[in-house]
py3Dmol code that shows the C-alpha trace and the ligand (Angstrom):
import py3Dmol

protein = """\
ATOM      1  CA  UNK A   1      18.343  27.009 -23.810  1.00  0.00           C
ATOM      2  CA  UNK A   2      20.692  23.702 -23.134  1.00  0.00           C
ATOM      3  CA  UNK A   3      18.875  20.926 -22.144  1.00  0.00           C
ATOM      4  CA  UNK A   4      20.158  17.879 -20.963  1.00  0.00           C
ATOM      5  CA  UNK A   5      19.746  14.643 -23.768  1.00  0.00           C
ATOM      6  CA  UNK A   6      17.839  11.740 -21.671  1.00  0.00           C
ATOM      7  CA  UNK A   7      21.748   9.628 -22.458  1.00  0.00           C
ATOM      8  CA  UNK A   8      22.943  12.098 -19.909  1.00  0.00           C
ATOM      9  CA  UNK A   9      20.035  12.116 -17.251  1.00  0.00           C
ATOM     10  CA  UNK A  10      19.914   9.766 -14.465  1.00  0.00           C
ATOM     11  CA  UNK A  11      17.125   7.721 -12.732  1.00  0.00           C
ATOM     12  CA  UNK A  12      16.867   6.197  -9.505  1.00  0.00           C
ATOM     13  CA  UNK A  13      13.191   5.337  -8.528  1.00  0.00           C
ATOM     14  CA  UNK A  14      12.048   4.295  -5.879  1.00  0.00           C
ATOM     15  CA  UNK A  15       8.834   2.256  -6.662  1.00  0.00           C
ATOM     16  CA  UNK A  16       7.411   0.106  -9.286  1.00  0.00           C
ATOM     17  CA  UNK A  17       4.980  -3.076  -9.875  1.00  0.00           C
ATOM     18  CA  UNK A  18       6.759  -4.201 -13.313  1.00  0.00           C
ATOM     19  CA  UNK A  19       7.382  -7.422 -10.940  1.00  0.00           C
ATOM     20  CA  UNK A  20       3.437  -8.118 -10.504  1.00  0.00           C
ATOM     21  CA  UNK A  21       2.071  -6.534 -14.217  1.00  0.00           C
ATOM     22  CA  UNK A  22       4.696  -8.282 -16.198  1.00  0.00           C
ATOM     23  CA  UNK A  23       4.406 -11.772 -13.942  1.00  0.00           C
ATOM     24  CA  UNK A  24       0.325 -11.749 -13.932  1.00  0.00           C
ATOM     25  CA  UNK A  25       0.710 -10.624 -18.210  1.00  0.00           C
ATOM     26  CA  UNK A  26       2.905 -13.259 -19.100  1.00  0.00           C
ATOM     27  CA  UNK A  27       5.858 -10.218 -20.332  1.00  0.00           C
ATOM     28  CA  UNK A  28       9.268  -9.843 -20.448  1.00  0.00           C
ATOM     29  CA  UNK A  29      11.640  -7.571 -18.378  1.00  0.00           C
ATOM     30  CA  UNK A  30      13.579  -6.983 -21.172  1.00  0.00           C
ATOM     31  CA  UNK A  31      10.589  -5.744 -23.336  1.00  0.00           C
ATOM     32  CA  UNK A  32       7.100  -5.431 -22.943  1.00  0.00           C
ATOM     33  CA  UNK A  33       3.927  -2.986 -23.771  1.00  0.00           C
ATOM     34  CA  UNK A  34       3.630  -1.912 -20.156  1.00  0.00           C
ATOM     35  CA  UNK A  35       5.234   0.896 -18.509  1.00  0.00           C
ATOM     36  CA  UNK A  36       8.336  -0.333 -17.400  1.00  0.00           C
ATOM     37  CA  UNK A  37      11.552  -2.668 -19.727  1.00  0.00           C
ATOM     38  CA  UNK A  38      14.410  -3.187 -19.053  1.00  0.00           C
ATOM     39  CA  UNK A  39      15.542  -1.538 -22.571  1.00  0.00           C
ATOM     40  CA  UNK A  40      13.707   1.888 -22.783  1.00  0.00           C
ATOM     41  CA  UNK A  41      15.630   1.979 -19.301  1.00  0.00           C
ATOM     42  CA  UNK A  42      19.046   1.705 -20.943  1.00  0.00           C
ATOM     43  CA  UNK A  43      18.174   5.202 -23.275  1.00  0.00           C
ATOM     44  CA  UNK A  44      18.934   7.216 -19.673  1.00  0.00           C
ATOM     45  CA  UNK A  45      22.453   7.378 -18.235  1.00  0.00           C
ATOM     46  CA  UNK A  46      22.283   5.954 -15.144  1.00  0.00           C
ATOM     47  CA  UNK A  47      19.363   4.173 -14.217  1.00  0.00           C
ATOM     48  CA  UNK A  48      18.462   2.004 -10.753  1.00  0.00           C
ATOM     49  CA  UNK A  49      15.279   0.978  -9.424  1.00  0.00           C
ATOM     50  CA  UNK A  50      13.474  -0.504  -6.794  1.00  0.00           C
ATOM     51  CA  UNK A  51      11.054  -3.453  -8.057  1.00  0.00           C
ATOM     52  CA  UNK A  52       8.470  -4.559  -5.638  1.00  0.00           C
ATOM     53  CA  UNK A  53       6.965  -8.167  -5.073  1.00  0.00           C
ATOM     54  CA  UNK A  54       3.689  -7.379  -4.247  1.00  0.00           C
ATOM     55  CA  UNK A  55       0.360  -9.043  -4.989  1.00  0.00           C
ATOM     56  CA  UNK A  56      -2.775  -8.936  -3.398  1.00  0.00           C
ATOM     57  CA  UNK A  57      -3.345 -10.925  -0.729  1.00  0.00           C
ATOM     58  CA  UNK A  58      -6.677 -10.939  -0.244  1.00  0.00           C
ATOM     59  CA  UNK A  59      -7.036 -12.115  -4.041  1.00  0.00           C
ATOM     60  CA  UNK A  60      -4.874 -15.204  -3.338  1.00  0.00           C
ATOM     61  CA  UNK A  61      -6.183 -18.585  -2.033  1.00  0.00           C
ATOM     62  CA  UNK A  62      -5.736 -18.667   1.642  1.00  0.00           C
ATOM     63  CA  UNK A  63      -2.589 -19.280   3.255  1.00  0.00           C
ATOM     64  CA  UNK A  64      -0.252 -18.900  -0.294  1.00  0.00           C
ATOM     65  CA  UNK A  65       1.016 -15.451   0.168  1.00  0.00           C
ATOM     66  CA  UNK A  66       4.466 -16.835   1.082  1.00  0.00           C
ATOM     67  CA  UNK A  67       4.619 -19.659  -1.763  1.00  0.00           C
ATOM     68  CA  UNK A  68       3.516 -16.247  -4.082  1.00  0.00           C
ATOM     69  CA  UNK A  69       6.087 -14.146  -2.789  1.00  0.00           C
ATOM     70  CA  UNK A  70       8.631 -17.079  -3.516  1.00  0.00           C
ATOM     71  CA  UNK A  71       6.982 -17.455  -6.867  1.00  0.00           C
ATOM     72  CA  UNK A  72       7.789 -13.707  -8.013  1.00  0.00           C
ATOM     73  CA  UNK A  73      11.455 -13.532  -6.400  1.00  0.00           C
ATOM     74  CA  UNK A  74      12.033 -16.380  -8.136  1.00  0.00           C
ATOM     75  CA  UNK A  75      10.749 -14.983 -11.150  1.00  0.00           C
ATOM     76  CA  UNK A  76      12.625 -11.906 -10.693  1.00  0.00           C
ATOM     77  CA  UNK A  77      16.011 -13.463 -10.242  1.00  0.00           C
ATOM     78  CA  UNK A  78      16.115 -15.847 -13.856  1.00  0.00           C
ATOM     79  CA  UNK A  79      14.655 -12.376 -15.447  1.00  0.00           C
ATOM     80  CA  UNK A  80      17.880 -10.823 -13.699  1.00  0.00           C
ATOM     81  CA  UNK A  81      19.591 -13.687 -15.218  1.00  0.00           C
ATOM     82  CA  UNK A  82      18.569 -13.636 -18.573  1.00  0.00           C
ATOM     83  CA  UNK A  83      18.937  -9.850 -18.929  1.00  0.00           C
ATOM     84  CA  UNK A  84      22.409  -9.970 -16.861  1.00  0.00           C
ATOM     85  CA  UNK A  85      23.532  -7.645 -20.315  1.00  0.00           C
ATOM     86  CA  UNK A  86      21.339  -4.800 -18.809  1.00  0.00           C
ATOM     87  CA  UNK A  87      20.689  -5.456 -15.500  1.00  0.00           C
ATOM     88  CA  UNK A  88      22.211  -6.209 -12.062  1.00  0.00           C
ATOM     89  CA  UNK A  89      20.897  -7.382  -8.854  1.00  0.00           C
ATOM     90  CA  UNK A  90      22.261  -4.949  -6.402  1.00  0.00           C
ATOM     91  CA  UNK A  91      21.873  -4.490  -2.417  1.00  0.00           C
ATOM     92  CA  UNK A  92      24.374  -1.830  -1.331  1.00  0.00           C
ATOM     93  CA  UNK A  93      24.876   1.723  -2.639  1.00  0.00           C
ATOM     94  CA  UNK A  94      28.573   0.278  -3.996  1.00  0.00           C
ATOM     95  CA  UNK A  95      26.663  -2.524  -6.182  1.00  0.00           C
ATOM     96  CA  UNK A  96      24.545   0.034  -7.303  1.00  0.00           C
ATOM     97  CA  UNK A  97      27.812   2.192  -8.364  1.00  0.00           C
ATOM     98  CA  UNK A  98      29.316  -0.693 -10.426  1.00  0.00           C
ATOM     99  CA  UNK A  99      25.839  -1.467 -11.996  1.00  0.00           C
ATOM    100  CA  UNK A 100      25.501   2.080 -13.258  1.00  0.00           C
ATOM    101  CA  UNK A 101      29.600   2.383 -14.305  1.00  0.00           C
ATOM    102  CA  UNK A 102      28.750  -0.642 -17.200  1.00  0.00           C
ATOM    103  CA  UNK A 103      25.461   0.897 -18.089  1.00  0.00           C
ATOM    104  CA  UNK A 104      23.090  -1.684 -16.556  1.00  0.00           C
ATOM    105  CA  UNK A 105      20.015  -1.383 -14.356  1.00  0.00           C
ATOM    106  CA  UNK A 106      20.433  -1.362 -11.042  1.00  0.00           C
ATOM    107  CA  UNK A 107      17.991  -3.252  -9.700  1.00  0.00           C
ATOM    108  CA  UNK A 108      16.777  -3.695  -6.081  1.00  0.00           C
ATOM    109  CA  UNK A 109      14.173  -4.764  -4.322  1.00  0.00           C
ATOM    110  CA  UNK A 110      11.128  -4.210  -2.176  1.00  0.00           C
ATOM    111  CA  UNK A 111       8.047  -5.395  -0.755  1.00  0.00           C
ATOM    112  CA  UNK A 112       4.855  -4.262  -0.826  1.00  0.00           C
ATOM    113  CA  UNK A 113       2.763  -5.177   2.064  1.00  0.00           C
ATOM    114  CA  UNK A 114       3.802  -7.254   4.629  1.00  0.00           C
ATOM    115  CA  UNK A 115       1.371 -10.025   4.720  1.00  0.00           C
ATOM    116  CA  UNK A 116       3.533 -11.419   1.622  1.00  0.00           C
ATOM    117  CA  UNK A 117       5.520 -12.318   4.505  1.00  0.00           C
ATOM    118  CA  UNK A 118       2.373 -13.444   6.527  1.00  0.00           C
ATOM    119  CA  UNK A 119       3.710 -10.842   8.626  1.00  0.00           C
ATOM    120  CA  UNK A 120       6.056 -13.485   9.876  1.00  0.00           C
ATOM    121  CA  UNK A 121       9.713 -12.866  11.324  1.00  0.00           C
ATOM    122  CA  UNK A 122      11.463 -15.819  10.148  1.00  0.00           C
ATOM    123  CA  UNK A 123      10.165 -14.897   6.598  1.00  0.00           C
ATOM    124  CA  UNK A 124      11.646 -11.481   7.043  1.00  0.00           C
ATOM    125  CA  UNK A 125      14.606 -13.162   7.713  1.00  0.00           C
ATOM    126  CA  UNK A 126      14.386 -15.153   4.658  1.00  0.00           C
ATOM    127  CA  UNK A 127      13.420 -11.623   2.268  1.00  0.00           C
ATOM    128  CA  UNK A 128      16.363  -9.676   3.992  1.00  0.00           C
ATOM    129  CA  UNK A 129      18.843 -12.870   2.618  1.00  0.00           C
ATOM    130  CA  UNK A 130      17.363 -11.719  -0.709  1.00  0.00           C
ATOM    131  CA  UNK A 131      18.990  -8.475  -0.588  1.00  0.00           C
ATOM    132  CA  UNK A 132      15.310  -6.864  -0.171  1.00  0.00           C
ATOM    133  CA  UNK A 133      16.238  -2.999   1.083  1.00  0.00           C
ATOM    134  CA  UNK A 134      12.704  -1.189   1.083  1.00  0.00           C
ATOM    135  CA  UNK A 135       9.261  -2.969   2.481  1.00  0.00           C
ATOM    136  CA  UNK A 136       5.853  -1.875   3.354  1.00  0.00           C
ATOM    137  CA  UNK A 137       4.481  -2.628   6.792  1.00  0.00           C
ATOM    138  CA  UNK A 138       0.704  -2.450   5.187  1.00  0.00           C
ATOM    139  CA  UNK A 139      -0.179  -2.652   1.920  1.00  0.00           C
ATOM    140  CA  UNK A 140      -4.207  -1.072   1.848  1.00  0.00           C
ATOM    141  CA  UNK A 141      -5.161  -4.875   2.859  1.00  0.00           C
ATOM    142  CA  UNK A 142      -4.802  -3.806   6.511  1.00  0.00           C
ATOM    143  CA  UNK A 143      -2.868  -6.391   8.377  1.00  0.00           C
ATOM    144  CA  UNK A 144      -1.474  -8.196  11.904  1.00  0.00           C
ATOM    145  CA  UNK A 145       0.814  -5.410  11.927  1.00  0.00           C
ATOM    146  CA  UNK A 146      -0.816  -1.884  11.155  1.00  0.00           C
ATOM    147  CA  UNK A 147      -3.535  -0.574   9.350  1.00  0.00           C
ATOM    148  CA  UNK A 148      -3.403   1.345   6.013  1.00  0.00           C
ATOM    149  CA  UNK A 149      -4.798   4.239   5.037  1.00  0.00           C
ATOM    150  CA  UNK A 150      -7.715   2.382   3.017  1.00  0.00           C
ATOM    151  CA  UNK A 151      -8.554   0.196   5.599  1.00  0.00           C
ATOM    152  CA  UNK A 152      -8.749   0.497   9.701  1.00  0.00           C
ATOM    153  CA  UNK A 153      -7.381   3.590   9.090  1.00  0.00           C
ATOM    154  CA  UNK A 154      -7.338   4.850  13.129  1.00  0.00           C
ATOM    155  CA  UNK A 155      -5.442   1.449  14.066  1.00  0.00           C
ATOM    156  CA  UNK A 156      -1.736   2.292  14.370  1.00  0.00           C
ATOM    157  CA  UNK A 157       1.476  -0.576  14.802  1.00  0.00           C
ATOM    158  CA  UNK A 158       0.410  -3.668  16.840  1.00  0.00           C
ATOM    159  CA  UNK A 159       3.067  -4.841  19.653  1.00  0.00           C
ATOM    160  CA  UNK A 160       3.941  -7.716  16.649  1.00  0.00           C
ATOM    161  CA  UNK A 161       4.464  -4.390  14.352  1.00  0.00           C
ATOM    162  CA  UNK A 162       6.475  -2.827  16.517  1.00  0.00           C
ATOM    163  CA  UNK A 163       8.512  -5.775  17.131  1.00  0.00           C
ATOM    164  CA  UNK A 164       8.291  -6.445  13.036  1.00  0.00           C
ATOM    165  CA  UNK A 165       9.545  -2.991  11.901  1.00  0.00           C
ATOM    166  CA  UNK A 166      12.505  -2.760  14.793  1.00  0.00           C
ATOM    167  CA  UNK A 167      14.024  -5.865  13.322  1.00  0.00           C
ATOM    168  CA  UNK A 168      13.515  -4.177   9.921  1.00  0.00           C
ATOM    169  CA  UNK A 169      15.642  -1.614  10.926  1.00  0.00           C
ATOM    170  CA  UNK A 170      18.230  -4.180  12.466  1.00  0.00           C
ATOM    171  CA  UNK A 171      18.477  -6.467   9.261  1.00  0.00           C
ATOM    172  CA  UNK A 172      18.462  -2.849   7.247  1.00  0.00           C
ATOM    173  CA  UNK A 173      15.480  -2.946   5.613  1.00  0.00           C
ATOM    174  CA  UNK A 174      14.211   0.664   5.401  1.00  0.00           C
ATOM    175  CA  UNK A 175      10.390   1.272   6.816  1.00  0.00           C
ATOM    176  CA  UNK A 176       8.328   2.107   3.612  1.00  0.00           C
ATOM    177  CA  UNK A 177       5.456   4.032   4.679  1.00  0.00           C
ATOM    178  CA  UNK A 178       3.360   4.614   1.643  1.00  0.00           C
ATOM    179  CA  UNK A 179       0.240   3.089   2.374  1.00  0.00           C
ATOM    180  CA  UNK A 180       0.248   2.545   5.729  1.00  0.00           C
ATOM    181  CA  UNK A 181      -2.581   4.288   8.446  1.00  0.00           C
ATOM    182  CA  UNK A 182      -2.098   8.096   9.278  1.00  0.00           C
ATOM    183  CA  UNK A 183      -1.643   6.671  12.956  1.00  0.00           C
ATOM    184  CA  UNK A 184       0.638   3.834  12.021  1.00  0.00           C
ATOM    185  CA  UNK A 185       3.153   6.362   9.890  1.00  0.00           C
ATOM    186  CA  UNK A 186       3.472   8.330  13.822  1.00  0.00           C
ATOM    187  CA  UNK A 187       4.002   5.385  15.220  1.00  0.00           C
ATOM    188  CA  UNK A 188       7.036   4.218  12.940  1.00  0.00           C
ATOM    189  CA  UNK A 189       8.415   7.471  13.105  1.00  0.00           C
ATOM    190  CA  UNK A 190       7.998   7.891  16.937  1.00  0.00           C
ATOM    191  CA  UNK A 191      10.548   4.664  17.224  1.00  0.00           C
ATOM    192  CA  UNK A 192      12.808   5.014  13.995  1.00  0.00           C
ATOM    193  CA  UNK A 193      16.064   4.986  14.618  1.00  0.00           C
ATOM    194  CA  UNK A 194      17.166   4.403  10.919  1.00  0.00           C
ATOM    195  CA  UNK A 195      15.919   6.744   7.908  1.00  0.00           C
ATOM    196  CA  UNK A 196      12.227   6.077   6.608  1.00  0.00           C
ATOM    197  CA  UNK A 197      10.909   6.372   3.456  1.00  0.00           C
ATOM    198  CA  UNK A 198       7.654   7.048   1.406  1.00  0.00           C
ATOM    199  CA  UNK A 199       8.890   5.276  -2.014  1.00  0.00           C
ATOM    200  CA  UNK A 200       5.557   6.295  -4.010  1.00  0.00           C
ATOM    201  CA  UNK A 201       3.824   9.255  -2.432  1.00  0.00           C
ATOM    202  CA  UNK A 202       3.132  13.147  -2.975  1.00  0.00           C
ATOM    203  CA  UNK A 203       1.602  16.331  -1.011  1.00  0.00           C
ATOM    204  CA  UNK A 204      -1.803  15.774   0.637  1.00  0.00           C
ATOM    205  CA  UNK A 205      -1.920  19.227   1.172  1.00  0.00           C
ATOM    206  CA  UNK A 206      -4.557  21.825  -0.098  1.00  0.00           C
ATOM    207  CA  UNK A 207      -4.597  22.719  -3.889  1.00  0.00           C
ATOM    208  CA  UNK A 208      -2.056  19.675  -4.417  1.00  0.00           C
ATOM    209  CA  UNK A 209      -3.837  16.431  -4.167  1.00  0.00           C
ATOM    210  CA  UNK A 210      -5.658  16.061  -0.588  1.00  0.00           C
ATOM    211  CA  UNK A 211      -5.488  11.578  -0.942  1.00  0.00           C
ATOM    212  CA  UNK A 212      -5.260   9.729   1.998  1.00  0.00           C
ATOM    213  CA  UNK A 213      -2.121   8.022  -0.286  1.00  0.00           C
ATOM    214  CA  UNK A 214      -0.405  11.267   0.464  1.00  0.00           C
ATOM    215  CA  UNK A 215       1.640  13.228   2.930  1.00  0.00           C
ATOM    216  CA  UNK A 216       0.985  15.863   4.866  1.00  0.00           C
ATOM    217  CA  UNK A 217       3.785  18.974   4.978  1.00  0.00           C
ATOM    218  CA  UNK A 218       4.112  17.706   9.154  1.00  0.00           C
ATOM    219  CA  UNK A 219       4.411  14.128   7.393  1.00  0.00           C
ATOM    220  CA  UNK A 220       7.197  15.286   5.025  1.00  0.00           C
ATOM    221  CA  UNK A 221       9.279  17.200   8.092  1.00  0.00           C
ATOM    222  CA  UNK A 222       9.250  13.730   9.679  1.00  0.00           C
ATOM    223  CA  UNK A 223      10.472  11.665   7.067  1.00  0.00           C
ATOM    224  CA  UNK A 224      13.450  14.630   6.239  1.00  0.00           C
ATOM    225  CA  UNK A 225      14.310  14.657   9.901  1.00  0.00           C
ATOM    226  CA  UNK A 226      15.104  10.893  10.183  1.00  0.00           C
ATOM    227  CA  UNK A 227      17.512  11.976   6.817  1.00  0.00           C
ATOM    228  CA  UNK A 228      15.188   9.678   4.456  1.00  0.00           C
ATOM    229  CA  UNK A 229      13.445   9.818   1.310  1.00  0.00           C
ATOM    230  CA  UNK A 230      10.000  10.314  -0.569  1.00  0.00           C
ATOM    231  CA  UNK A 231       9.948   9.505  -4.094  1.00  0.00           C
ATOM    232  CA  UNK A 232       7.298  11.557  -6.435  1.00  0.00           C
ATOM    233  CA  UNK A 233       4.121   9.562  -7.543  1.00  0.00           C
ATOM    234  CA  UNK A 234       3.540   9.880 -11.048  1.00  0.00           C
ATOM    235  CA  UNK A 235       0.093   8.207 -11.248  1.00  0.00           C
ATOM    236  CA  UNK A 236      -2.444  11.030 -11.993  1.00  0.00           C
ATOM    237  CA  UNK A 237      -4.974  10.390  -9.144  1.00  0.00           C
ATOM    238  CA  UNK A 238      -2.269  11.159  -6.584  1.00  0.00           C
ATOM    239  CA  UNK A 239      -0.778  13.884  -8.229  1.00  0.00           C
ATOM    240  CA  UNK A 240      -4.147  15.122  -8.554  1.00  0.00           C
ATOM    241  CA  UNK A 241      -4.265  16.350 -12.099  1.00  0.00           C
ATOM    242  CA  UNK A 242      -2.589  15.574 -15.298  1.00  0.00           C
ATOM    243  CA  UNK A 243      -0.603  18.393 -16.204  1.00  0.00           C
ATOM    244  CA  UNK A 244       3.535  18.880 -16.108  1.00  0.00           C
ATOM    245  CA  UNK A 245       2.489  21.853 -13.938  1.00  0.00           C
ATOM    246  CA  UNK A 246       0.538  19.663 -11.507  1.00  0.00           C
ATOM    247  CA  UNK A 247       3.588  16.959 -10.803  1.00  0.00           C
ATOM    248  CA  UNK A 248       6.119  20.158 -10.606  1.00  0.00           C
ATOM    249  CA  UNK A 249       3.938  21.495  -7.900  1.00  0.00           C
ATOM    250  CA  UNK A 250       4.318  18.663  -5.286  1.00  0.00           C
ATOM    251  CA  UNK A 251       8.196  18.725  -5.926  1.00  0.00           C
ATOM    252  CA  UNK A 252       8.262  22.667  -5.679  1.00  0.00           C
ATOM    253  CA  UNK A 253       6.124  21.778  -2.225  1.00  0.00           C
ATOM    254  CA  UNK A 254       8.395  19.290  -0.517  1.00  0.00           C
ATOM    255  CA  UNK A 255      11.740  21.247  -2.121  1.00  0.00           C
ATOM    256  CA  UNK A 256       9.878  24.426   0.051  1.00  0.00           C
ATOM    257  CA  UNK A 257       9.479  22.201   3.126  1.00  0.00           C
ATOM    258  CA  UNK A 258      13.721  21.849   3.085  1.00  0.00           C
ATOM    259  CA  UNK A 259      13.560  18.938   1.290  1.00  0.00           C
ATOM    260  CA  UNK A 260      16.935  19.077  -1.543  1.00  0.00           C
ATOM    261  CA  UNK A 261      17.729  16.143   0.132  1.00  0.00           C
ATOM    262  CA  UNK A 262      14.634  14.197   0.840  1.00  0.00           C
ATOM    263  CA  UNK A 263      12.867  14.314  -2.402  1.00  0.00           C
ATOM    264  CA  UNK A 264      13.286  11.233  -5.058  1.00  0.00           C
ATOM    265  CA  UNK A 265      11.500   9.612  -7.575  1.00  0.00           C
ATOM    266  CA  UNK A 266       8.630   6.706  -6.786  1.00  0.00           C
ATOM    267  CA  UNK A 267       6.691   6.871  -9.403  1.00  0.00           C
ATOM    268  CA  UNK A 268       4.454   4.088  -9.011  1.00  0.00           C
ATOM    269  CA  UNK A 269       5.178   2.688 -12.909  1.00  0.00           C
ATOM    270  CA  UNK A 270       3.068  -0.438 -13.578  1.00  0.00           C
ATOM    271  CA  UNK A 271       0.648  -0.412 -10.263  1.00  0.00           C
ATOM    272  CA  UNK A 272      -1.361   2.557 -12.004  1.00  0.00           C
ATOM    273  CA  UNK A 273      -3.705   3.256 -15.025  1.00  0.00           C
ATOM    274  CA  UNK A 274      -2.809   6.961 -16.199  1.00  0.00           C
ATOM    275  CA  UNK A 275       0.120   8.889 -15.617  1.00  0.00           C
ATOM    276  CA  UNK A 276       0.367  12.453 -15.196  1.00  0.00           C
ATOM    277  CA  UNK A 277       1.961  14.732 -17.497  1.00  0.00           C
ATOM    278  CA  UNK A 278       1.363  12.596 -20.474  1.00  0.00           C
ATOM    279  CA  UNK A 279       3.957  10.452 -20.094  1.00  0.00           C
ATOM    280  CA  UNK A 280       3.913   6.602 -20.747  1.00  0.00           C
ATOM    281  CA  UNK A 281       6.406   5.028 -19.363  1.00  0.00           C
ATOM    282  CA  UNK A 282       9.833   4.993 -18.052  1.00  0.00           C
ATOM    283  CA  UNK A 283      11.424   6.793 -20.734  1.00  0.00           C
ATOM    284  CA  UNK A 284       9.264  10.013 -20.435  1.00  0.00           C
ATOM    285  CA  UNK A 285      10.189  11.175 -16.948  1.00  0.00           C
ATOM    286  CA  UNK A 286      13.235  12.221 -18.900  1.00  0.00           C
ATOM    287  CA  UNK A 287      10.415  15.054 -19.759  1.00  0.00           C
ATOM    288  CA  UNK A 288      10.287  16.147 -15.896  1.00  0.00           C
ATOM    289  CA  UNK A 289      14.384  16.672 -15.844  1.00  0.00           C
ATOM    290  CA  UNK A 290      14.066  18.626 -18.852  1.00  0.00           C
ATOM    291  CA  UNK A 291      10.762  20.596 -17.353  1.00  0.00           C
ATOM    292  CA  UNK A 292      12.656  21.488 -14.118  1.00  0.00           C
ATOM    293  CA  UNK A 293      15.819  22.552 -15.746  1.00  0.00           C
ATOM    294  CA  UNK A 294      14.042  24.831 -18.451  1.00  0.00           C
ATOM    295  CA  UNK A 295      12.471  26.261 -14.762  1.00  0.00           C
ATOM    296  CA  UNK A 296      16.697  26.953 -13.950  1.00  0.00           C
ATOM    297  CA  UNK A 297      16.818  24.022 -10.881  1.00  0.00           C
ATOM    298  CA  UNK A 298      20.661  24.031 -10.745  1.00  0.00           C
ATOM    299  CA  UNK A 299      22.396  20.369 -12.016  1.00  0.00           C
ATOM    300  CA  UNK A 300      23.302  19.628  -8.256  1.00  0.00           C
ATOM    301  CA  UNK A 301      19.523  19.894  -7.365  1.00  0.00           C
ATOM    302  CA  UNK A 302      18.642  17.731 -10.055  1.00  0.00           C
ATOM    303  CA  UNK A 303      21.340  15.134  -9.441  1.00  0.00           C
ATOM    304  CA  UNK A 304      20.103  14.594  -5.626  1.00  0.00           C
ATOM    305  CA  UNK A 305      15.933  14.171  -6.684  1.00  0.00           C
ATOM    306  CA  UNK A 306      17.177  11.851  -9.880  1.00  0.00           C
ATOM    307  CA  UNK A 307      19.708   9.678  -8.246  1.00  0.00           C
ATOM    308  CA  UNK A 308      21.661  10.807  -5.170  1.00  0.00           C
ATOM    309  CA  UNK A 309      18.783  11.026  -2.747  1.00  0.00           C
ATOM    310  CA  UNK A 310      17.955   7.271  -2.760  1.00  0.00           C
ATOM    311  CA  UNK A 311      21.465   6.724  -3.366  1.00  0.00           C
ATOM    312  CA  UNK A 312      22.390   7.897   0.149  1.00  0.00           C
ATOM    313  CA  UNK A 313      20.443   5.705   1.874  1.00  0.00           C
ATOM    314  CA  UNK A 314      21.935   2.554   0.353  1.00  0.00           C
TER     315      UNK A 314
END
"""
ligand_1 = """\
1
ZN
Zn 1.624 1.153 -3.907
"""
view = py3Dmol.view(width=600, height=400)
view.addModel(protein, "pdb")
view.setStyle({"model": 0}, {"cartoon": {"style": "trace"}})
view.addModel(ligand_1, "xyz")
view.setStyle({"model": 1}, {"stick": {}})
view.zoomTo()
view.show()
């Protein structure tokens, strides 16, 4: 049986907190115990992500979530720097193209809750001049805007979410609705007008893994009607078991739902203890290509969940 080398596999994912683990540990991008480097990245073939400022708020001295946020991008960008030999800061799909073509990262970013931003338009504004493509109303902290699915969890958008996640849309900055309340995702997807996404987040469904976290199979419909994109969670509590089996079963769920063009990677690397299938880190999800091809997905299936789905979008 042929089976593709990880040199030829690609990777596009859609969620990660190397940003916060690597800031908060005192690591590198470039190379570092965690789950996520920069250079067991360069062993696949093509290889974007999205990296996430995120931190939580509520852990933070009052009123320095913005200065934080600053702090990281900041951060982020002299890491980008440093490591321009394997990585590029990209915002469009075409950046992301030229990235892959001289083997570099393609990196792009999100952020994870909005009251980063102190839910604030002007510092939208300000993140969306940063090239930032992918942000989460609500983080679990629930917030000004929405509430998550930890917290306040009947409250959906507030008329300042609304307002917040329509001029989102207009600076395009995709809605991110991992996290966010069950009544809150409706209420984005009521009023999108662009695609939305759920960058780190599986099947809620029975006999997959029934987490608030997750989506339901009416959830999923929603997000593949407004021609967007979920990206696989690899972290063992939401995939509800740790077996290869386990993770395969909330891809064969969405793929069943008409989802060959929905379904991505978010696997959540960094911003979780144990990951499912054994792996540990970046350069096992190789393991999952390998896993679905031995179960005869065809290469153009493959290609859309491990790079062309969040491709599209960009
Ligand atoms: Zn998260």
């Amino acid at each position: 049986m042929f089976v593709t080398e990880i040199r030829n596999i690609p990777y596009f994912d859609g969620h990660c907190d190397t940003i916060y683990d690597c800031m908060g540990k005192g690591r590198s991008l470039r190379e570092n115990c965690g789950h996520v480097d920069l250079m067991r990245g360069q062993r696949y073939g093509r290889r974007a992500q999205f990296f996430a400022l995120f931190d939580n708020v509520r852990e933070l001295p009052e009123g320095t979530a913005w200065t934080k946020l600053c702090q990281m991008h900041d951060w982020f960008c002299a890491q980008a720097a440093e490591n321009a030999d394997v990585m590029a800061l990209c915002r469009t799909g075409a950046e992301v193209d030229a990235a892959a073509a001289q083997h570099k990262t393609a990196a792009l970013l999100s952020i994870e809750g909005a009251d980063l931003l102190d839910c604030d338009m002007a510092h939208l504004e300000t993140a969306a001049s940063w090239g930032v493509r992918l942000l989460n109303p609500v983080w679990n902290n629930a917030n000004a805007l929405c509430g998550s699915c930890a917290q306040e969890p009947e409250r959906g958008l507030s008329a300042r979410g609304v307002e917040f996640v329509a001029r989102m849309e207009e600076l395009g900055i995709y809605v991110d609705v991992s996290h966010i309340s069950d009544a809150g995702f409706w209420d984005v997807l009521r009023r999108a007008k662009r695609p939305v996404t759920a960058s780190h987040s599986n099947s809620r469904e029975p006999g997959l893994c029934p987490h608030r976290r997750n989506l339901t199979d009416d959830m999923f419909r929603a997000i593949r009607d407004t021609g967007g994109v979920v990206g696989i969670n690899l972290y063992a509590d939401f995939v509800g078991g740790d077996s290869m089996e386990q993770l395969i079963a909330h891809i064969e769920r969405f793929l069943s739902l008409d989802g060959e063009k929905t379904v991505a990677l978010g696997g959540d690397l960094d911003g979780c203890e144990a990951l499912a299938a054994g792996f540990s880190g970046v350069q096992d999800v190789a393991k999952l290509y390998q896993a679905l091809e031995e179960r005869g997905y065809p290469q153009t299936l493959l290609e859309d969940i491990f790079w062309n789905n969040w491709r599209r979008i960009l």
